[in-house]
N, C-alpha and C positions, 0 to 999 in steps of 0.2 A: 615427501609431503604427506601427513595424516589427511585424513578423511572420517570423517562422522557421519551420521544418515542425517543429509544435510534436508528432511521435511520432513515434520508432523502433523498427520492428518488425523480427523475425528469428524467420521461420517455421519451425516445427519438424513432422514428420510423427506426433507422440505424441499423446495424448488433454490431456495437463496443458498450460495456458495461465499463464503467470506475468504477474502485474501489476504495473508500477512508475510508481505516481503520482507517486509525492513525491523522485525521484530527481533530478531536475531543477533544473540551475542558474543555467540559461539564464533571464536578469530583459534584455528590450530596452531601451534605452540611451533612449526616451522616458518611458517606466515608474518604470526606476532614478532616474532625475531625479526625481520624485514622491516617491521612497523617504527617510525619514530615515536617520541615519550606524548607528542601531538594526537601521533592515530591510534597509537593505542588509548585514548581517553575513550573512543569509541563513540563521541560527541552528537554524533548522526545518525542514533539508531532513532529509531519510531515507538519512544521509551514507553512500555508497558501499556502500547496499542493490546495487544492479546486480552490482558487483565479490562482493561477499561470494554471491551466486546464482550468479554464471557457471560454466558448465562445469559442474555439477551434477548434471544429468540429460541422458543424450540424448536428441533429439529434440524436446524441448522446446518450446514459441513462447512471443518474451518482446514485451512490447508496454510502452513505457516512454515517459513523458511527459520530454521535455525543458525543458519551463520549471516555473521553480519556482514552488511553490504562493501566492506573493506574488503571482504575475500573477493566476492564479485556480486554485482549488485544486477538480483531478481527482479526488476523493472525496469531495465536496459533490453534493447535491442540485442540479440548477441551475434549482429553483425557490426557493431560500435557506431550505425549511425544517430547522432544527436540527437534528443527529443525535441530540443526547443532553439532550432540552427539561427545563430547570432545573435543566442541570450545565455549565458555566465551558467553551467549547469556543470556536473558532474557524470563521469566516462564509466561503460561498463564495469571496469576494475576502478576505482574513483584514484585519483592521483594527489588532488587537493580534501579537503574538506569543504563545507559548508560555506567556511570565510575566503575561501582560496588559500587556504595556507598548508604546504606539502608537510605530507601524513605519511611519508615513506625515507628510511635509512638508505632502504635497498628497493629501488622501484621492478614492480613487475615487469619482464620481459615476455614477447608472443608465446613463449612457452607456457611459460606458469599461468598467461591469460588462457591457451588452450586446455589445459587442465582442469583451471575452476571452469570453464565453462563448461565439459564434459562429465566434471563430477559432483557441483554444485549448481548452476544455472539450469543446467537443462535436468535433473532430477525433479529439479522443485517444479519445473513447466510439467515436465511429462504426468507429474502427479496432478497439480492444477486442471491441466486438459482432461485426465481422465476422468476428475471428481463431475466437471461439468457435463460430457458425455454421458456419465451415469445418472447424472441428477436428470438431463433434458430428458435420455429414455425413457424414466420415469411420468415424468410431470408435462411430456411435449414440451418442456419451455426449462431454462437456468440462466439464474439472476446472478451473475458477478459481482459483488459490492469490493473494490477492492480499499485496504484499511489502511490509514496510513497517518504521519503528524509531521510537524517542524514545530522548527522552534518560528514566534511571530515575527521576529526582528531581525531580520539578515540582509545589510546592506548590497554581499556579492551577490545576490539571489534578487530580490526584487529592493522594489521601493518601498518606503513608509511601514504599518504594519498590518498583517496579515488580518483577516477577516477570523472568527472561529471554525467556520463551515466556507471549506473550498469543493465545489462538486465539480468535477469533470467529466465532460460528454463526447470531448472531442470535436465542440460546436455541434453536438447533437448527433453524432454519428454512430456511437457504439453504443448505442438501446431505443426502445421506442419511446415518443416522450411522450409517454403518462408516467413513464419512470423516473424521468428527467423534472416532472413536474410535478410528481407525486415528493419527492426530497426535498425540491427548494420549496415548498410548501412545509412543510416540517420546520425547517431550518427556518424560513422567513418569521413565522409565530413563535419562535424560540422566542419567547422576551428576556434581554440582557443579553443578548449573543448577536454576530454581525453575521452575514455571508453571502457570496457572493458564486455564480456559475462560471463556467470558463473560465475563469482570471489567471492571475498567474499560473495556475495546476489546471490543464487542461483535459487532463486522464494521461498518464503513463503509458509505458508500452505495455503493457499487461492489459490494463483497459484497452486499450488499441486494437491488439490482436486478439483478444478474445471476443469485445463488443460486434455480433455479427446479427444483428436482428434478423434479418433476413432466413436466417436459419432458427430463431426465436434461440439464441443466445445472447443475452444484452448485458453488457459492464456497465458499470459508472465507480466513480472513485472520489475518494471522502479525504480529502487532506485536511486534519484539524490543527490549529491551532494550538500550542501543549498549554499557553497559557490557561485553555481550558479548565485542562485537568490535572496538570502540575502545580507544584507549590511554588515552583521558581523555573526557569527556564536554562537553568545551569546546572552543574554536577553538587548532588549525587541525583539530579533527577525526581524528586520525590513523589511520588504519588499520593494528592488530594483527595481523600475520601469525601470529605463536601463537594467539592467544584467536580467531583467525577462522577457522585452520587446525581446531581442535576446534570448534569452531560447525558448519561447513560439512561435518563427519560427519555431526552429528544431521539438518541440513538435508536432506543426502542421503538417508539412512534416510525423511525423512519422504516427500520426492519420488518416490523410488522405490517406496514401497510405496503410495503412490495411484494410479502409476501400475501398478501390479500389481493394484489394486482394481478399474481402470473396465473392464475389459471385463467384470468381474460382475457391472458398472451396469444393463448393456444392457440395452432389453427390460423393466424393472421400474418404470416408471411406471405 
């Protein structure tokens, strides 16, 4: 089985850390063999999250997974407990896709799940954890934004359609909420844009286990909408330069003003 250097990191000297799990499209050519003509469309990546964040904030650190989440998906638990137990979601190693419909010739067995987790999972954590580490030494305080999109309309997934702006807290758990309040205020005055806190995307496990106020490390997590800033919600995916161009205002607003928040963090654990 190949292997890649499965995270790109790009250090920034700010308090705010950006996360990109599901950025990633990189499937190794042992892998994609296993894939049916389904998974290999790649359907569920978190299409050109990276591009639509760059440039947004100075100073920033972005720390971004480059295989996609078919190999094994970096916002899973990697003990394969459920995020959302007795709601239609996808498994560390994903088996279905989005609609529920299997994405594997040849399905991963415990083996091949111990491996990506070894050599793809836990790489992109261990990097993630250090960047925050480095950053709270710094700043006493590291803001997690973790990045992420769907497509609006996914009947296995939720009901009806998605809002633009999904923020997850974990019902207020992993960050303090001027953080929590400082976003959905952004998002609310978005005019022409919906959103909503908690709802269906609650924060990931990424948000989960990194969101530790307490030690003034605080997550929250941003699932958009692609109708946003795509052209169409289907392949090839296209990226909107209008509809991304006005996205990447509010984005900004929202970047900037956490990062105007965390040195008020300092010191309040």
């Amino acid at each position: 089985m190949s292997v890649i250097d499965p995270v790109d990191i790009k250090h920034g000297d700010g308090p705010i850390v950006l996360g990109l799990p599901h950025t990633g499209t990189h499937v190794p050519d042992d892998i994609a063999a296993k894939l049916n003509d389904r998974g290999r469309e790649l359907a569920d990546t978190d299409w050109h999250i990276h591009t639509l964040y760059d440039g947004l904030l100075d100073n920033v650190t972005t720390v971004r997974a480059t295989f996609h989440r078919y190999v094994i998906d970096a916002n899973r638990d990697p003990a394969g407990v459920s995020l959302y137990p007795g709601e239609n979601t996808t498994t560390l190693v994903p088996l279905t896709d989005f609609d529920g419909k299997n994405i594997w010739d040849q399905a991963p067995d415990a083996d091949d799940i111990a491996f990506r987790a070894d050599n793809f999972h836990a790489p992109y954590h261990a990097a993630l954890a250090a960047e925050l580490d480095r950053v709270r030494a710094k700043h006493g305080v590291a803001i997690l934004y973790d990045c992420h999109s769907i497509r609006s309309h996914i009947p296995f997934l939720f009901d009806g359609v998605l809002p633009d702006f999904n923020i997850g807290t974990n019902m207020g758990t992993t960050c303090d909420p001027v953080i929590e309040a400082a976003t959905r205020a952004v998002c609310e005055a978005a005019d022409g844009y919906s959103s909503i806190l908690n709802g269906r995307f609650k924060g990931g496990w990424t948000t989960r286990h990194y969101g530790r106020p307490e030690i003034n490390q605080h997550a929250i997590q941003m699932e958009l909408a692609q109708s946003a800033y795509l052209s169409a919600e289907a392949a090839p995916w296209t990226y909107d330069a209008a509809r991304s161009a006005k996205l990447r205002l509010h984005l900004t607003s929202i970047l900037e003003k956490l990062a105007e928040l965390a040195p008020t963090l300092r010191g309040t654990s």
